[in-house]
Each structure stands twice: as C-alpha cells, then as structure tokens.
C-alpha positions as CSV (number, residue, x, y, z in Angstrom):
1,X,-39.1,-19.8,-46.7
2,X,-36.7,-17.2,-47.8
3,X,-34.3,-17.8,-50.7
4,X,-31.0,-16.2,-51.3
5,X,-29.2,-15.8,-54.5
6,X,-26.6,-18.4,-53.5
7,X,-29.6,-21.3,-53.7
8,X,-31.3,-19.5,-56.8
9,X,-27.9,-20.3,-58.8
10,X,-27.9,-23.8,-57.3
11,X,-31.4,-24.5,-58.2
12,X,-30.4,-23.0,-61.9
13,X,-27.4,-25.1,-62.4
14,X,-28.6,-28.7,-61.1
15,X,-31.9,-28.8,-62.3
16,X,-33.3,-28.8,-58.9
17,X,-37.3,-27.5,-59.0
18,X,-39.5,-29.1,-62.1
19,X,-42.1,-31.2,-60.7
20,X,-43.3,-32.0,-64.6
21,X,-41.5,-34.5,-67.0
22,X,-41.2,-32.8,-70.2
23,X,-39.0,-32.1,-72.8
24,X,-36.9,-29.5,-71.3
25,X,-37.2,-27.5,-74.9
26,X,-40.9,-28.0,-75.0
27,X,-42.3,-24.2,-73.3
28,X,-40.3,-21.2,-72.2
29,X,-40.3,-18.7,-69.0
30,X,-39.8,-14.9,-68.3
31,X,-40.4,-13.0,-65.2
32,X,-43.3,-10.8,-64.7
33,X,-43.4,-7.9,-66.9
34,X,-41.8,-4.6,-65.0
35,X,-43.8,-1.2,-66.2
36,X,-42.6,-0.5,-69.7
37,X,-42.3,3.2,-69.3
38,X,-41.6,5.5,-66.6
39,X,-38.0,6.4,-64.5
40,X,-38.2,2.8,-62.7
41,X,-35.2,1.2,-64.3
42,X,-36.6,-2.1,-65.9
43,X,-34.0,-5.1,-64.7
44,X,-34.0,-3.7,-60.9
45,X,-37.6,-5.6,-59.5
46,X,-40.5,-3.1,-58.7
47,X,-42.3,-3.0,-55.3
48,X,-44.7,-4.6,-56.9
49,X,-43.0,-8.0,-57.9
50,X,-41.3,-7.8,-54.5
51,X,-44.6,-8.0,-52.6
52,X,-46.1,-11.0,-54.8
53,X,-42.6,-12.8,-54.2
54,X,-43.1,-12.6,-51.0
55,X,-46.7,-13.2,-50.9
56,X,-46.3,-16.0,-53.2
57,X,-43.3,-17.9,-51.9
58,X,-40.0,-18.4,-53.8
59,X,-41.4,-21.7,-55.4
60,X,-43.0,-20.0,-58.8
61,X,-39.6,-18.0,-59.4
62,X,-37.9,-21.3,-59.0
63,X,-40.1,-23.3,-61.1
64,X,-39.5,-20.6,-64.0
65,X,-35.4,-20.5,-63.4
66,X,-35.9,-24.6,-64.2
67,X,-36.8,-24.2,-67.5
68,X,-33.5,-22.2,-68.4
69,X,-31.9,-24.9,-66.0
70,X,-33.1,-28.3,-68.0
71,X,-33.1,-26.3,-71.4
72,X,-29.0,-26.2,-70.4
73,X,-28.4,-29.3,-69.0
74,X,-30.4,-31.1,-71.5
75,X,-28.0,-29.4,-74.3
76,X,-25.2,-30.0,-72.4
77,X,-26.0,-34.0,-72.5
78,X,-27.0,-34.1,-75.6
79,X,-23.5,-32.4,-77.2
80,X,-21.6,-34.2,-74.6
81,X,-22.6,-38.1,-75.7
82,X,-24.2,-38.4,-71.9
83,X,-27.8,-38.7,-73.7
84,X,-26.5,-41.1,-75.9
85,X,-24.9,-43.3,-72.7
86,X,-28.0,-43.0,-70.9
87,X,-30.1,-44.3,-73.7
88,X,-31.7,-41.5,-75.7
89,X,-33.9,-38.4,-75.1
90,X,-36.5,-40.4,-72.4
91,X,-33.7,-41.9,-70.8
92,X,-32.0,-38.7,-70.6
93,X,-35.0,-36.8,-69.4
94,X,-35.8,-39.3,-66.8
95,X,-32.2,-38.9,-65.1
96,X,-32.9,-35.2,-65.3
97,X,-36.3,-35.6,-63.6
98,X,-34.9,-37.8,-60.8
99,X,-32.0,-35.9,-60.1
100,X,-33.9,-32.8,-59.8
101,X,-36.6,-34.8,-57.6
102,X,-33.6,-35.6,-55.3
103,X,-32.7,-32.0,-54.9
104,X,-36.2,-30.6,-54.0
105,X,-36.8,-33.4,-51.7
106,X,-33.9,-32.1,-50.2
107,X,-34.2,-28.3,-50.0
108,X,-37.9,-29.2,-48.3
109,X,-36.2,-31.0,-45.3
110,X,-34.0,-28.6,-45.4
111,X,-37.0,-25.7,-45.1
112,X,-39.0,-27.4,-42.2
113,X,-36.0,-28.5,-40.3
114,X,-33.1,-25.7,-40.5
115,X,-35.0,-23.4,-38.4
116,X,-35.1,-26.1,-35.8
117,X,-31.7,-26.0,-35.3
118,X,-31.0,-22.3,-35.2
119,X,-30.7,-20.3,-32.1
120,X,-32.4,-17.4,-31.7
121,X,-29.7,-15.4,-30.8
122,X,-27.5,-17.2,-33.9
123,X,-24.5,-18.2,-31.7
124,X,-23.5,-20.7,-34.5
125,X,-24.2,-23.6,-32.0
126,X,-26.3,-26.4,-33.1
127,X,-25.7,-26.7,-36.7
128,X,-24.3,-30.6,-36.8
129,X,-23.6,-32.5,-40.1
130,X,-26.8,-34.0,-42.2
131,X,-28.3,-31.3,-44.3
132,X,-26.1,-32.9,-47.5
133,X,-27.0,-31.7,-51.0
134,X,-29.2,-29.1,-52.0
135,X,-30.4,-28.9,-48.3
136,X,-27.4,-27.2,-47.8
137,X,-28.1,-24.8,-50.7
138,X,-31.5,-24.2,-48.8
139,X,-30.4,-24.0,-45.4
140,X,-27.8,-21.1,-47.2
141,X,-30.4,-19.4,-48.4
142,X,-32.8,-19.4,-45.4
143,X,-29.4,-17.6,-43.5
144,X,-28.2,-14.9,-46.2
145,X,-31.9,-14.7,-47.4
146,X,-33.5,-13.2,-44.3
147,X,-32.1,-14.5,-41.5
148,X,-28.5,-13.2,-40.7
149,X,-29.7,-9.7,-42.4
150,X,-32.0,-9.6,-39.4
151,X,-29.8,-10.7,-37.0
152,X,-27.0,-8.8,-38.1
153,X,-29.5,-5.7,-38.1
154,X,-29.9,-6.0,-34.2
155,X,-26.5,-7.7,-33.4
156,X,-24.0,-6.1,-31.2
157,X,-20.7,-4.6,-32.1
158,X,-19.2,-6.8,-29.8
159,X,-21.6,-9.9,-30.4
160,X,-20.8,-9.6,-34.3
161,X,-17.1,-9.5,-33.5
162,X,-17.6,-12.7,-31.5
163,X,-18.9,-14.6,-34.0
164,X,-16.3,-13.5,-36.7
165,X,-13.2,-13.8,-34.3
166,X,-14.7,-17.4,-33.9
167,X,-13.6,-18.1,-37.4
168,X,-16.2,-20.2,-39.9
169,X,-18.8,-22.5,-38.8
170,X,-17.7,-26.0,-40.7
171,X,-19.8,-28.8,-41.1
172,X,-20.3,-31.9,-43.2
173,X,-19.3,-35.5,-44.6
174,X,-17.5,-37.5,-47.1
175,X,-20.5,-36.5,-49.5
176,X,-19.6,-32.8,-48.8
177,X,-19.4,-29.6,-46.8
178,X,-20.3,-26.8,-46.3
179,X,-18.8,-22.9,-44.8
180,X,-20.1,-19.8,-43.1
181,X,-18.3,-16.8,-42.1
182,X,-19.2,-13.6,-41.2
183,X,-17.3,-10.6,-40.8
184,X,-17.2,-7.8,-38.6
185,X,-19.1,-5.2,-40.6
186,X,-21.8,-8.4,-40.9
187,X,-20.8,-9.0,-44.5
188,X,-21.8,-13.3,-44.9
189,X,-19.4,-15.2,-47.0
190,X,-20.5,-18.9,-48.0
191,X,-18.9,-21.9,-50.1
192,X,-20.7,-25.0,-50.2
193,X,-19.3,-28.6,-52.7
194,X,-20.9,-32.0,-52.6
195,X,-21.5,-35.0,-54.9
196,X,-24.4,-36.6,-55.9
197,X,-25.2,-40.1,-57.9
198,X,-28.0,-40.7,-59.5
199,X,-29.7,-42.6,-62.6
200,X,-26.2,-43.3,-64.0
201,X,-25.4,-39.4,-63.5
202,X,-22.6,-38.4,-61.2
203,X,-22.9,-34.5,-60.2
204,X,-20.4,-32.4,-58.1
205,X,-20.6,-28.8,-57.1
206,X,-18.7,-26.3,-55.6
207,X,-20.2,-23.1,-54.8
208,X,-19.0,-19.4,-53.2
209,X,-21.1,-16.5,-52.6
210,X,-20.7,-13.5,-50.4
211,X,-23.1,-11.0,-49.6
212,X,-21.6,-7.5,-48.2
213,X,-24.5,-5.8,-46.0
214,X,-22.8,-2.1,-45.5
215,X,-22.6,0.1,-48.9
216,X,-18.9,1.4,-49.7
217,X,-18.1,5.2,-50.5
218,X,-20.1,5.0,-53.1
219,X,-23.3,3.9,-51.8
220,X,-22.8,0.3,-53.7
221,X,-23.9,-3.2,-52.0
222,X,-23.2,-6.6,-53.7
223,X,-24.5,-10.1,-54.4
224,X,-21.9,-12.1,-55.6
225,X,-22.1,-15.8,-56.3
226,X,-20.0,-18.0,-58.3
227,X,-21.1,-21.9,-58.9
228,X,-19.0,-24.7,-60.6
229,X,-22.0,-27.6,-61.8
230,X,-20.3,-30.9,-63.4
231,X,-21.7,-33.6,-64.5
232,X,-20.6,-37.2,-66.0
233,X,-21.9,-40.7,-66.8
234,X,-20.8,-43.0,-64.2
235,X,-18.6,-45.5,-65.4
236,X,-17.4,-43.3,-68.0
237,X,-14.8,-40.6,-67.2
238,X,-14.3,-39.7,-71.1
239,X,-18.1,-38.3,-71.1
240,X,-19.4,-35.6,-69.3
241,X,-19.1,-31.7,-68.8
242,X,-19.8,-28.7,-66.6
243,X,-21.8,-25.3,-66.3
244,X,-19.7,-22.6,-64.7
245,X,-21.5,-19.7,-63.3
246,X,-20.9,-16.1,-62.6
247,X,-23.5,-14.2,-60.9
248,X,-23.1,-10.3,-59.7
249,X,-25.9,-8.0,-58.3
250,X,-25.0,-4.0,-57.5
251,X,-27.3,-1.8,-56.0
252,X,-26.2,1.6,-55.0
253,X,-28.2,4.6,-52.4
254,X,-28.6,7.9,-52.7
255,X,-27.7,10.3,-50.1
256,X,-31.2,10.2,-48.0
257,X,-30.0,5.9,-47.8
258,X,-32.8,5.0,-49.9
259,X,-31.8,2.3,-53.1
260,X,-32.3,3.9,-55.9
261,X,-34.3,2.1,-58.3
262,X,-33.6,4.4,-61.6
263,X,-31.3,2.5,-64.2
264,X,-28.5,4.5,-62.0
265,X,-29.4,2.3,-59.1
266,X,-27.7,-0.8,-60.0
267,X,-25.9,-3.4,-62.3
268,X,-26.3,-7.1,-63.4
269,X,-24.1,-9.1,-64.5
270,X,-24.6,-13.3,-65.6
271,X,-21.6,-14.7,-66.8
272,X,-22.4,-19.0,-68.0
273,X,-19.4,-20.8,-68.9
274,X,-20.3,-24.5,-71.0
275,X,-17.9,-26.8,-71.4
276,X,-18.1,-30.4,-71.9
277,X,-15.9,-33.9,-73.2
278,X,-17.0,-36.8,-75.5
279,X,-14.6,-39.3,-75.6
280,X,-12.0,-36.5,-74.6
281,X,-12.2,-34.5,-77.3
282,X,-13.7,-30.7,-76.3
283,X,-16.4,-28.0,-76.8
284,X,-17.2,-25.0,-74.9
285,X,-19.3,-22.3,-74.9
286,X,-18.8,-18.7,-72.9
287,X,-21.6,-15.5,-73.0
288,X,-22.6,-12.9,-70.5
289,X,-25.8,-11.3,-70.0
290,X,-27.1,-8.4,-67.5
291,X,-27.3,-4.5,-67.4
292,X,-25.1,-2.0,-67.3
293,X,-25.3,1.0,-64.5
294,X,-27.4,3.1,-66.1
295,X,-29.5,0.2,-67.9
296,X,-28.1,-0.7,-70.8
297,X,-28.5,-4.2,-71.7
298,X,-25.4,-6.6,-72.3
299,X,-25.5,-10.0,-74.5
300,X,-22.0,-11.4,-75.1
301,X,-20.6,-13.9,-77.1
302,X,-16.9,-14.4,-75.8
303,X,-15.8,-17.8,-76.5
304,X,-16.5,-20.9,-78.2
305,X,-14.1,-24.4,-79.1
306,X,-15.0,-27.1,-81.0
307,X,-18.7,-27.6,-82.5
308,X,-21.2,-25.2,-80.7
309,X,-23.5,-26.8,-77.9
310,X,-26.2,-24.7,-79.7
311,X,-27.4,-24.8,-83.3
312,X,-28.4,-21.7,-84.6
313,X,-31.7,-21.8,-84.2
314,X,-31.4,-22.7,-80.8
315,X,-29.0,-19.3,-79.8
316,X,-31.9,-17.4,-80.1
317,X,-34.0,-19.4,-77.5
318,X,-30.6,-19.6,-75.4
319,X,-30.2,-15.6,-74.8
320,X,-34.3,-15.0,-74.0
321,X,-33.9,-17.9,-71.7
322,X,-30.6,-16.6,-69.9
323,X,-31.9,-12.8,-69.9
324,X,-35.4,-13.8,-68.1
325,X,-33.9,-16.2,-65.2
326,X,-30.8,-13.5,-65.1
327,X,-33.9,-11.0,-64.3
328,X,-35.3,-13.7,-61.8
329,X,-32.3,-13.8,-59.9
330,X,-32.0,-9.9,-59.2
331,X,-35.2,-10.7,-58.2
332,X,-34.0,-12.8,-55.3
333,X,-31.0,-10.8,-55.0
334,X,-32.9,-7.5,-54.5
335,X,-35.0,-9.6,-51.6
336,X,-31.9,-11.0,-50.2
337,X,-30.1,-7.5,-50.0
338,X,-33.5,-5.7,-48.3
339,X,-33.9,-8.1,-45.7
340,X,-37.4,-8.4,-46.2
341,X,-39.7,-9.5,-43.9
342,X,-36.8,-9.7,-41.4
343,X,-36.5,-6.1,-39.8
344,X,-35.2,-4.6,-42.9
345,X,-31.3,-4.2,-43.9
346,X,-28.8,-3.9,-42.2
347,X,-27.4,-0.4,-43.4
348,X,-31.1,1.1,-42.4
349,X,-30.8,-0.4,-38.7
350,X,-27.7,1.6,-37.7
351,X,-25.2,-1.6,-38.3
352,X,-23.0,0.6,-40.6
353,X,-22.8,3.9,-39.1
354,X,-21.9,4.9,-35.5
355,X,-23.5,8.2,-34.9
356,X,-20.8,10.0,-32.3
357,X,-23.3,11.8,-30.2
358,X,-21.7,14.3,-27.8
359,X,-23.1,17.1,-25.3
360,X,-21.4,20.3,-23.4
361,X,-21.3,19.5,-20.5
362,X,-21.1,16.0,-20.7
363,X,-22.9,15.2,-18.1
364,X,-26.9,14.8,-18.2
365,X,-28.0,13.0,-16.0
366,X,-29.3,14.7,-12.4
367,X,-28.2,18.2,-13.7
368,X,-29.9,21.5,-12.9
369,X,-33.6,22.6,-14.7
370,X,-32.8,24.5,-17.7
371,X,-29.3,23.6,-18.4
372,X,-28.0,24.8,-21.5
373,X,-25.8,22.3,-23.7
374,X,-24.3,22.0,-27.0
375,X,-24.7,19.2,-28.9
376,X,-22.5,17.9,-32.0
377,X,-24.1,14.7,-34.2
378,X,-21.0,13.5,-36.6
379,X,-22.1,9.9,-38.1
380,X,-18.4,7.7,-39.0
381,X,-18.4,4.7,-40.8
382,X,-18.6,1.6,-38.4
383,X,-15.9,0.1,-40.4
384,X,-12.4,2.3,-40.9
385,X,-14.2,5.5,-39.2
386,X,-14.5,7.5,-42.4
387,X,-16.9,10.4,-42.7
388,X,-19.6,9.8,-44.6
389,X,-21.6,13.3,-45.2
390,X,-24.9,13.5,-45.4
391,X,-27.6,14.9,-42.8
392,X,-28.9,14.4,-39.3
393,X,-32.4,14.8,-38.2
394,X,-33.1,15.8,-34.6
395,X,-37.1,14.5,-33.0
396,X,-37.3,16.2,-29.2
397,X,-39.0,14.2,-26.7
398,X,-39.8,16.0,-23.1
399,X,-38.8,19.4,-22.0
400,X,-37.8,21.9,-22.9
401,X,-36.6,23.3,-26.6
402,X,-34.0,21.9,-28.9
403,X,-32.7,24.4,-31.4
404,X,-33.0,23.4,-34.6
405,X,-35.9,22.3,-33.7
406,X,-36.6,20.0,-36.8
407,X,-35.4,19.2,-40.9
408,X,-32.5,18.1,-42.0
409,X,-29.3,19.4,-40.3
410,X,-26.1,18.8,-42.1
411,X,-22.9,16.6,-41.3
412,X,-21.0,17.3,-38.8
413,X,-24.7,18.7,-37.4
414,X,-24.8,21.1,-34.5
415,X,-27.6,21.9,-31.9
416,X,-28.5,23.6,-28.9
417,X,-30.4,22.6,-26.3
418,X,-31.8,23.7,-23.2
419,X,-33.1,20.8,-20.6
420,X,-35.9,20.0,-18.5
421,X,-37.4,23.5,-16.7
422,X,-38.1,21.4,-13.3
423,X,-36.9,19.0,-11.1
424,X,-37.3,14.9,-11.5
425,X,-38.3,15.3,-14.8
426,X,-36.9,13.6,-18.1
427,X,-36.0,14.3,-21.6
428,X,-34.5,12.9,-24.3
429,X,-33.0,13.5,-27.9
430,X,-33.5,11.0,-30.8
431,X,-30.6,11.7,-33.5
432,X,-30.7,10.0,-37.1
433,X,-28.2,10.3,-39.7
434,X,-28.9,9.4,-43.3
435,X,-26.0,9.0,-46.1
436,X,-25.2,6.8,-48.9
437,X,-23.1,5.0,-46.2
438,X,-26.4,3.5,-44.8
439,X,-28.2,5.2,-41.5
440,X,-27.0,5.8,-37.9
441,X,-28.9,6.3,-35.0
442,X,-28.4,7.3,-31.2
443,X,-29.6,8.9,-28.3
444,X,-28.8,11.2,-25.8
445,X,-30.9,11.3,-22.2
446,X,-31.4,13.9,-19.8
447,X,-33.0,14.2,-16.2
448,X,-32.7,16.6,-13.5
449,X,-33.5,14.0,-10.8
450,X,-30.9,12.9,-7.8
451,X,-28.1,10.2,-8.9
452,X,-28.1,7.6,-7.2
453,X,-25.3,4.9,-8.3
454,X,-24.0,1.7,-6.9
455,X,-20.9,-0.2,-6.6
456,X,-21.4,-4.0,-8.0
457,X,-19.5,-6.5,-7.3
458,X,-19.8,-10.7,-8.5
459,X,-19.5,-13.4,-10.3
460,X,-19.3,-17.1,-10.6
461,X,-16.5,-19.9,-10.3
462,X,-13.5,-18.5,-11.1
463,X,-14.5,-15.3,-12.3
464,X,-14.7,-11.7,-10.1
465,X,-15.7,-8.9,-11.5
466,X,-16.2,-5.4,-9.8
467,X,-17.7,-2.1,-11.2
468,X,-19.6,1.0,-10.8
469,X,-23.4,1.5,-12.1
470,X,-24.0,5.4,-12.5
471,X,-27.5,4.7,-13.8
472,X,-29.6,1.3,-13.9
473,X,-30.5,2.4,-17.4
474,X,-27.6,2.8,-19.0
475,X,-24.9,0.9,-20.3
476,X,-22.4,-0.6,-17.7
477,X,-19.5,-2.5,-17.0
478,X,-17.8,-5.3,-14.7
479,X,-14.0,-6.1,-14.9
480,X,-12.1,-9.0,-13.4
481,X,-9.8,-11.5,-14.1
482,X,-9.0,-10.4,-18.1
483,X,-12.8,-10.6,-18.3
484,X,-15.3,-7.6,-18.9
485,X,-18.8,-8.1,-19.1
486,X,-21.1,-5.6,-20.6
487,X,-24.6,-4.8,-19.6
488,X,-27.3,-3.4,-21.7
489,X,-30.6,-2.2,-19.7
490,X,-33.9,-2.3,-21.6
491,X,-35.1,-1.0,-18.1
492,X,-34.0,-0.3,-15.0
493,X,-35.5,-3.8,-14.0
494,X,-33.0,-5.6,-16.3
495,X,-31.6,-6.7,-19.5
496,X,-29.2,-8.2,-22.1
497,X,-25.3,-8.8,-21.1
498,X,-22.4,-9.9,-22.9
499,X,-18.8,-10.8,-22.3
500,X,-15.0,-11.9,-23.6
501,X,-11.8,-12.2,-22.4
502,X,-9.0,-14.5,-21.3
503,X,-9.3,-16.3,-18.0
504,X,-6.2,-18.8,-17.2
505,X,-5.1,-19.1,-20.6
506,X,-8.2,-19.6,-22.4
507,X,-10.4,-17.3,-24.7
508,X,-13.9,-16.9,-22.8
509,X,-17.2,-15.6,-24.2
510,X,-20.7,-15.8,-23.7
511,X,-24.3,-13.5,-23.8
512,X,-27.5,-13.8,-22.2
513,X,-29.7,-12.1,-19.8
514,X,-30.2,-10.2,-16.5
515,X,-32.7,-9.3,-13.9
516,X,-32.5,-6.3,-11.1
517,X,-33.8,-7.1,-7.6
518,X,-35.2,-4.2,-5.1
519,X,-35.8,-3.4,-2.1
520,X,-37.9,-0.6,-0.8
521,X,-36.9,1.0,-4.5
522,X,-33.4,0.2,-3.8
523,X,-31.5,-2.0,-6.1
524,X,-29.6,-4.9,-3.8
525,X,-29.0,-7.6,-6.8
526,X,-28.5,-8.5,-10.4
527,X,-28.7,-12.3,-11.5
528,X,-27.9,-13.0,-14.5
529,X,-27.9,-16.2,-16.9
530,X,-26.9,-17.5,-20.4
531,X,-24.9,-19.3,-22.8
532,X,-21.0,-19.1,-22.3
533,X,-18.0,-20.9,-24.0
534,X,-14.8,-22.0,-23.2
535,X,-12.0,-22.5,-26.1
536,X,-9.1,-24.8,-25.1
537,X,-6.8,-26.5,-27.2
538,X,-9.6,-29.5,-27.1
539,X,-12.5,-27.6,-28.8
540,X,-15.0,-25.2,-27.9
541,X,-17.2,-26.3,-24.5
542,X,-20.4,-24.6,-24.3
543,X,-23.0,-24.8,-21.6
544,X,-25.2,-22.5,-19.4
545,X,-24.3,-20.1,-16.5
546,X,-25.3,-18.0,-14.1
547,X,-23.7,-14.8,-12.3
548,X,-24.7,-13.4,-9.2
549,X,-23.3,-9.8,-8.4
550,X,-24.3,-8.1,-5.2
551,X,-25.0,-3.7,-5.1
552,X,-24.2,-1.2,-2.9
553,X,-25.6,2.6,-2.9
554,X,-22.5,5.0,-3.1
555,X,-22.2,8.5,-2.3
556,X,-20.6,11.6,-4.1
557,X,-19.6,8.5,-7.4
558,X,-18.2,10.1,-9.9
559,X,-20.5,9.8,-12.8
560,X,-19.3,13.4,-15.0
C-alpha cells in the first residue's frame, strides 16, 4: 500500500489508526532518529528510513502520527465541553476509539479493493461511487502515492493531455465526494469532504492537496495539502470545534537532477489551527512548526483567544508531539514525491524535459556508409519551452564513431558523427540531458539499409484515415475525418496507438494497441484494437474497438 501525504494529514486530523484504547496523553511518538552529525540535512528522511518505510509498510508511521492525532482531539474535547456531553474521559475515549475504528476499517477496503478498479493504462474509467470516508483518503493516497507518479512517468504527451482536457474525475454521494484532476505537465490536484456520525460525534472534512511532479526554475517540487477536521456533539450545535491544517513539503535538485538532501535541499512547513465553541463562546489556538531552507528549525506561537486549549505544562508535550509527526509526514511526502517503487519520478523519466534532437542531414535512415552528420542536443522545458541549462551525455551504440565520444557535454551540446562504414547495418545514439529542470531523453537512429515505406489506408465505421509509413519502427500517422491517430512501434511487428479529434460534432478519443501482418517479409496489414470514447451532450460513451488499415509498398516516398 502506498500512502500519500494527502491521507497522512487525514489519518492525523481524524484520529484514524490506533488499534489500542488508551488515554490518548498516556505515551508519546518520534520518528526514527536521522544521523546526528554529517552534511545530510536532519528533517529531509535518509535512504535509510525510506527503505524501512517501504520495507515495513506505511502502518507503523501511521500508528506514531495517532498519538499526536488523539493527544489533539482529546484536548480539543476536553476544552470544548464535548467530553463533558459525552460523559467524561472513558466516554470520551471510547467515541475516539470507535471513530477511529471506523476510519481504518475503511482505508483497508479501500487498500484491497481500489486497485481493482483501476485500469492499467489509468483512463479514469471505472472509478464509481462507494469508497465514502477515509477510503477515499486511501484510495488518494494509493494514486498520488505511487501510482499516478508512475503512470505519469511513462504517459504520453498526448495521453496526459487527454486525461486533463477531460476535466476532473467526480465521484460520490450525499455522505460526500471526492475530485481528481491532473494537469498537463502531470501535476495531481485532489479535494476530498465527507461526514461522518458516530458515538454521539458528528465529523466533517474537507480536504485539498496538490502535488506538482516537474521542478520550477529553481529546481523546487511541492507537497501541498491543506485539511479542514470539525467535530461536534450531535444534538448540540453550541459544542464542538475544528483542527485546521496546513501542510507544505519543498524539495529542490541540483544541476546533475539529483534531490539534494543537504539542509539546502528542502523546506517544511506545519501550520495547526485549533479552534473550538462551548455554549458559543470561543477559544483558539494557532502555531507552526517545520524547517527553514537551509535547516533551521521553526516553532511558532501566532495566535490564541479565549482560555488556551493547553495548560502549560501540556505546551511542552504539544510542540515534541507536532515536530515528530511534522517529521513523519516529510517522511511520506519525500516517498510520495520519488515515486518509489513505481518506476521512479516523474522529472527522472523524461516527463519534464523534451530533448530536441536534430541531425545534418536530416535524414538517417537508408543513407550511404560513413555519412558524416552534425548533431545538436538542446533539452526545453516540456511546459512553456524554456531552456533549462545543464548538460547532455552522449552513449554510442553500433558503428562507427561519435565525437565527443563520452562525459558531459554542455547545453545547447554539439556532436559529430560519422555513421555506419557498410551497408544494412544499424546504429544508434542515446542522448540524456540532466538539469535542475528534471532529465530528458531521446534518440536518434541510423541505418544504411534500402527504404522501403508503405502507403496505409483504414479504419472503422465512420472513420477513414490514410497515411504514409516511412519506417515500421518509427513513429507514424493516419488522418481522416478531423481525426489523427498516432502510432508508436515497440517493433516493427507492432505496438501502442493513440488518437483525438472531432468526428460529426463530437470530441473523439481513445488508445490501445496494434499488430503488423507479413507476408513473404512484406508488411500487407495492421489491426488494431482498444478503448475509445465518444463525448456528446449525453455523457461520455466508452466501449471497445477495432481498426483495420490495409498497406501498400511505395516507390521513390519521400521520407527526407
């Protein structure tokens, strides 16, 4: 199970993971101990604690982030007059325990049945009201934490832009709802609120959170997750109050796209808001703790009205408490932004940067042995097309001798290169870019066999789409009727495809996957199948399809 930061502040705020009934005062929690000396900035996690999270499970951070969370909720009750509605102390506790019973029950059906319902391709189809409640914070955090980092790592251009251009996936009842939307540079933005009655408590959240997955011009990603927890006695609208959270995770990479985990590598920030109503008459509390780029620790006292919700004694406890779970959450955070165990981030899987990969002459496929060519490597931001410095690294695979031949070349980078020495063989150059802008990657292919190229032509029910293939293993197209579909080869036997458009008034779009037929080494046929939508003004239709496009060899194509 992987947990984002979005859940982690729900699990803090509604008391959602301690299995034991106990006096939510009676022990206290702090994450394991980062090194105490060395450059390794002490509030970003080590590898170290990341590999036991993930080795462990999310469930002993969580049960440590519920002592902070009962230790506040209990206060808040007890300055509040909610303990005194309920009871006293064991009546309070015992509402505590079953509301936080409630919510784990929840988030496990949540666990075992979210990635049920998920597509492996993450369309957005399938998700259908039911996972109410803090399943909703786990299903959340199963997406941001892992999932969509993953996905968005091997996602498209065009694919991402589907799904954002489809606007947010919606979903819920009248005990709440729930909102995902991601953008086109893969950035997830979240808001979750539902209610809750139990034991004579009535709870009601509202949650946002947004996590940005490309670093801006200065090498800076973000957590950012903002929770509003209230809570009343049913029956009695004078009596009750709220925890209002402000959580915000920076992490920032150095030119070589690597996080840097001196105290120059990031900033914390936990921001709790207390407020609460007896009778109508109220008392608030307001402090902030986190660390400062550079690693200087921050504990701040900004606010308070009426009597305190702490005694003196207690303020003490109150910080300790809020500094180790604000530790535990950069915890999750730091997971959340890595995309561990999920094919890595985002900005280290090219989804940031497009590497602009040009050659002189242009054309490289079927040229002469030993052709010269220069070559120019300038990496651009995916998003706005800024440059974004840094270097290029150049790895050589086939014939015949790239100049420079290895090491770090720098933006805009320059080589020459001189292909294959004989005929029908193949060659080709693997170009990386590295920045604080995140990692780009491309490739550039050469041969010096005969073209041969073919002139397709296809569809299915209304649609009829014609184009040109230069080369089965190469991107290629096929335009008809305001649609374009777009074909990616794994091999020359096949591979992914992709389209949108507008067909008779109505936005069209689908994805799936094709297959090559031969004969005699001759391609004669691609079939190929998947998922497509139709949206009219009566909804979104989605079902299965299949295309069937018929080639023919062509002489002297022009494939420059």
């Amino acid at each position: 199970m992987r947990v984002s930061p979005a859940l982690l502040a729900s699990v803090l705020l509604l008391a959602a993971c301690s299995r034991e009934v106990e006096k939510p005062a009676a022990s206290t929690a702090s994450p394991a101990a980062p090194p105490a000396a060395g450059p390794h900035a002490e509030f970003i996690p080590t590898q170290a604690q990341l590999d036991r999270f993930l080795a462990e499970g999310p469930d002993p951070t969580l049960r440590k982030i519920a002592v902070a969370d009962y230790w506040l909720n209990y206060k808040l009750m007890q300055a509040t007059g909610i303990e005194k509605e309920l009871g006293g102390e064991a009546q309070a506790i015992e509402a505590l325990q079953a509301l936080g019973d409630v919510y784990e029950r929840k988030m496990r059906v949540a666990k075992d049945e979210v990635p049920k319902m998920i597509p492996t391709a993450f369309t957005g189809e399938g998700m259908d009201s039911g996972f109410m409640g803090m399943g909703l914070g786990s299903f959340m955090g199963l997406i941001s934490g892992g999932m969509i980092s993953g996905a968005v790592s091997s996602m498209s251009d065009e694919r991402l832009a589907e799904l954002s251009e489809a606007g947010p996936i919606k979903f819920g009842n009248d005990s709440g709802a729930a909102k995902f939307q991601l953008a086109k540079d893969g950035s997830l933005t979240q808001s979750m609120e539902f209610n809750v009655n139990e034991h004579g408590l009535n709870g009601k959240i509202k949650m946002k959170s947004k996590m940005t997955t490309c670093p801006d011009v200065d090498g800076k990603v973000t957590v950012d997750v903002e929770v509003d927890s209230q809570m009343s006695v049913s029956g009695k609208p004078g009596t009750g109050g709220s925890v209002h959270t402000q959580f915000k995770y920076e992490r920032y990479l150095d030119d070589d796209a690597h996080l840097i985990d001196t105290g120059d590598g990031g900033a914390s920030n936990l921001r709790v808001k207390m407020g609460g109503f007896e009778n109508f008459q109220t008392q608030s509390v307001e402090l902030t703790v986190g660390h400062k780029r550079g690693g200087e620790p921050i504990f701040e006292h900004h606010d308070e009205q009426g009597f305190s919700i702490f005694r003196m004694e207690e303020v003490e406890r109150t910080k300790e408490l809020l500094r180790a779970t604000e530790l535990l959450q950069t915890l999750m955070a730091e997971v959340m932004l890595r995309g561990m165990g999920s094919g890595g981030s985002p900005w280290e899987a090219g989804r940031c940067i497009d590497l602009k990969v040009t050659s002189d002459p242009a054309k490289r496929k079927g040229v002469r042995p030993s052709t010269a060519f220069d070559l120019e490597a300038k990496p651009r931001a995916k998003e706005g097309g800024a440059t974004v410095g840094g270097t290029v690294t150049a790895t050589l695979n086939g014939g015949a001798s790239l100049q420079p031949a290895s090491g770090k070349v720098q933006v805009d980078a320059k080589y020459g290169y001189t292909g294959p020495e004989k005929k029908d063989e193949t060659a080709s150059i693997s170009f990386e870019s590295r920045s604080k802008r995140g990692v780009g990657k491309a490739t550039l292919d050469f041969d010096t066999k005969a073209l041969r190229s073919y002139r397709m032509e296809g569809g299915a029910g209304d649609f009829h789409g014609v184009g040109q293939v230069c080369d089965l293993e190469h991107q290629f197209f096929v335009e008809g009727g305001g649609n374009t579909v777009r074909f990616e080869p794994s091999s020359s036997a096949g591979g992914t495809y992709s389209y949108s458009g507008n067909m008779s008034g109505f936005r069209i779009y689908g994805h799936g996957t094709y297959t090559v037929k031969y004969q005699d080494e001759v391609a004669v046929s691609i079939t190929a199948q998947g998922p497509g939508s139709v949206v009219s003004p009566a909804g979104t239709h989605t079902g299965e399809g299949t295309e069937e496009y018929q080639l023919t060899p062509m002489q002297n194509a022009d494939c420059s």
